[in-house]
N, C-alpha and C positions, 0 to 999 in steps of 0.2 A: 444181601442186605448189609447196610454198612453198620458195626460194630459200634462205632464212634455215633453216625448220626440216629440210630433208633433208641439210644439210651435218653431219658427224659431231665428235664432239668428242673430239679425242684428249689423256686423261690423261697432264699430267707427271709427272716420279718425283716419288714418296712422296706424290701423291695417291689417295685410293680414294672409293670412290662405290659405295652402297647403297641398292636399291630395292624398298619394303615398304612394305605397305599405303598405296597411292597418297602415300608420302614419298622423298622423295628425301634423303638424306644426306652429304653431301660431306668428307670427311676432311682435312686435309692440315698441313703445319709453322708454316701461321700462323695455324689453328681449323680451328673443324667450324660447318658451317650446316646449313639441314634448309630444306625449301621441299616445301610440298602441290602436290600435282600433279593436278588436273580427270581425273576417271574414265577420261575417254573419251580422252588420252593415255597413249599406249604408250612406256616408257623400254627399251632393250635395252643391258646392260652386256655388251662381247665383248672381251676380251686386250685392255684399257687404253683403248676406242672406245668411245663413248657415243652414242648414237642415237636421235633420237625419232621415232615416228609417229603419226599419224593414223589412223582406221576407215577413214574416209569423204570426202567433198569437201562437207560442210555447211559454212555459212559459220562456226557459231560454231567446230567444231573447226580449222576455215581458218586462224581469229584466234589461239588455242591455241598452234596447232603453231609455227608462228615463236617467240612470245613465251616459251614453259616452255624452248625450246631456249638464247635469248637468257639466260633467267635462269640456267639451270644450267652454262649458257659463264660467264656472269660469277660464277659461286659457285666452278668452277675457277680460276679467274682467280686471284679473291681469296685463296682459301686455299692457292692455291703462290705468288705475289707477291704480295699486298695493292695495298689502292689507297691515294693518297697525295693531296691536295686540299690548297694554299695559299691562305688567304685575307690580302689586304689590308688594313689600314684608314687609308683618305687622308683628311687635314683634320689642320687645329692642334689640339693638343689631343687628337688620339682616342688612347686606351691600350689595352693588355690586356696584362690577367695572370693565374696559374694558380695556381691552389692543388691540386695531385693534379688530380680528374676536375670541381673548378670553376672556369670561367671569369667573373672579372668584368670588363666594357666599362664603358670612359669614352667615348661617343660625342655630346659637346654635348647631353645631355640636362640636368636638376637631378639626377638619380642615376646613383648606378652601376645597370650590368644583369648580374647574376647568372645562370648558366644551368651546370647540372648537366648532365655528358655523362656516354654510359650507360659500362657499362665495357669495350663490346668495343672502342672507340676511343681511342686512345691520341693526346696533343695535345702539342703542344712551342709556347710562343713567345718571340720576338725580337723585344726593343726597342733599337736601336741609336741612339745619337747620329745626327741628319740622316739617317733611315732611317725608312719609315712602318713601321708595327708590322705585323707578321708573325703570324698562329698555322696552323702545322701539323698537321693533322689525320689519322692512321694507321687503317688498318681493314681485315679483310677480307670487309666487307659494304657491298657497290657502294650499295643501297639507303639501309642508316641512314647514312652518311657524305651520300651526299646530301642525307638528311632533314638533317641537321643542318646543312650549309653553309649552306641553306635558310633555316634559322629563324635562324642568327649573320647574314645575309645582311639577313632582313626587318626586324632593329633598325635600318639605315638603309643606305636603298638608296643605292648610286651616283647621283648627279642629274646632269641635263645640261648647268649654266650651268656649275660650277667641279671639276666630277667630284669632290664629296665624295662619301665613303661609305665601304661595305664591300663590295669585289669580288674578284673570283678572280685571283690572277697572273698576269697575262697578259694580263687582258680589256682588249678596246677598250671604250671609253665614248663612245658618240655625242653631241658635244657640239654643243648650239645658242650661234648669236651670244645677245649680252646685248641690251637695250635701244640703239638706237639714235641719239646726243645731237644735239639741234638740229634734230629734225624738225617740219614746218610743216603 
């Protein structure tokens, strides 16, 4: 039995959760998500405990039953707390700024980079004097927030000689020695 998918998921207040034709529905004060759910899982909603199972012990429902559990945990999550994602950008020179739902990046390229976010994420950022520039990123979809850290992320990765880049608050950067001077 999977560890992950037989643990139960109990709804906080003023979340609900609806299950109709193989959809899953999740209500709560900071959206609503919907997430398709593979035939052969079973959801059972009872007095605020949410429950998945299984048929069988076949491997592909094996694989399933953890993961539709994992999703519909993090779809409660999100829609009674949301999730919240800090990203970095270190180097001279790097900027961003927002206009509503676009961000444009100054990251040592010849241009700015533009990138339109959709609108269930909400984005704040911070340029401070002697302070690397900040954007906050809001959602309560664990998913698209990650798709998007992702792609502001792949404009320029954190490197390992002087940790330039674009990284997550917090993150360690493994850095390597530089060159060597005066080897024979």
């Amino acid at each position: 039995m999977s560890r992950i998918g037989k643990l139960p998921i109990t709804l906080p207040k003023g979340v609900t959760v609806t299950f109709a034709n193989n959809v899953v529905t999740v209500k709560g004060p900071k959206g609503e998500l919907q997430q398709t759910v593979h035939p052969n899982i079973m959801v059972a909603i009872d007095n605020g405990v949410v429950t998945v199972a299984r048929p069988n012990d076949d491997k592909e429902n094996r694989a399933m039953h953890g993961l539709y559990r994992s999703l519909l945990n993090n779809m409660v999550i999100g829609v009674s707390e949301g999730y919240k994602q800090t990203l970095e950008l270190v180097g001279v020179g790097y900027r961003v700024s927002n206009n509503g739902q676009i961000l444009e990046f100054s990251l040592g390229y010849t241009h700015g980079i533009f990138l339109k976010l959709p609108n269930e994420i909400k984005v704040e950022t911070k340029s401070e004097r002697n302070q690397t520039p900040i954007v906050i990123l809001e959602s309560c979809d664990k998913q698209l927030i990650g798709q998007v850290c992702a792609k502001i992320r792949s404009f320029r990765k954190p490197e390992p000689y002087k940790g330039k880049g674009v990284k997550f608050a917090g993150e360690q950067i493994r850095r390597k020695a530089g060159k060597s001077a005066g080897a024979k």
